[in-house]
N, C-alpha and C positions, 0 to 999 in steps of 0.2 A: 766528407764527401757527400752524404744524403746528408746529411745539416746543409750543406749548402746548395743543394740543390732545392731544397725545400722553402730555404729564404728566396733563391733567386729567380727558380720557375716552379711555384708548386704543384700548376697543370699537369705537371711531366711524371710525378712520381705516380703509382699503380696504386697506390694504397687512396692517396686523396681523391682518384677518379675513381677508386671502387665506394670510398663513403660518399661522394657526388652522385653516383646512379643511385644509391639508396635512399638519399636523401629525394634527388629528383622525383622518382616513382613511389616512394614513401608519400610525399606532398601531391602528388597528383592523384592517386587512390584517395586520400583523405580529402582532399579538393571534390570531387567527384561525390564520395560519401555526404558530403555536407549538400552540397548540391541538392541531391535527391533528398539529403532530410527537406530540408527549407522547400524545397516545390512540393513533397507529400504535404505538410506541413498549412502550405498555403490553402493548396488543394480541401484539406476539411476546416479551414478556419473559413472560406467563402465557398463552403460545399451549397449551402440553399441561396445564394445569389447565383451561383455559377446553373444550377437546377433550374432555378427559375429563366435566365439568360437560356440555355440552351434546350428547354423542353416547350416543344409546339405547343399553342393555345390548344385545348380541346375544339374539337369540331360539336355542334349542338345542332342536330337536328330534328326536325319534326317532320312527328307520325304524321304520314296521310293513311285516311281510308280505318277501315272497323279493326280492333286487336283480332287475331285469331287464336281461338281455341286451343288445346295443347293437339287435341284430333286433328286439326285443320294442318298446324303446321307440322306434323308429324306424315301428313298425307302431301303435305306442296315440299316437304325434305326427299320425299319417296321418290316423288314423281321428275326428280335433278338428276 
């Protein structure tokens, strides 16, 4: 009777859809695992292209006018 149930619709017995969900979710956890190794993964193999790609040029500006003294700026810090 379950022999032949098993030949003829094995969707139906409880035991093959219980190793079905385990397998399903088993493979999907491990699918997901691998995932994130392989993007961390990429992530530090193009870490200084991707650094260079998304970090703004420095800005470079010039001094106008005389440096000020540690006194002077300690007295134009005061006076904010």
């Amino acid at each position: 009777m379950v022999w032949d149930r098993w030949i003829r619709a094995p969707q139906t017995i409880w035991v093959r859809r219980g190793i079905f969900q385990i397998h399903l979710w088993t493979g999907i956890g491990i699918g997901l695992y691998l995932l994130l190794i392989c993007l961390t993964g990429s992530v530090l193999v193009y870490r200084n292209e991707l650094y260079r790609t998304f970090s703004p040029e420095p800005v470079i500006v010039v001094g106008s006018g005389e440096t000020l003294t540690p006194d002077a700026l300690t007295a134009a810090a005061r006076r904010i």
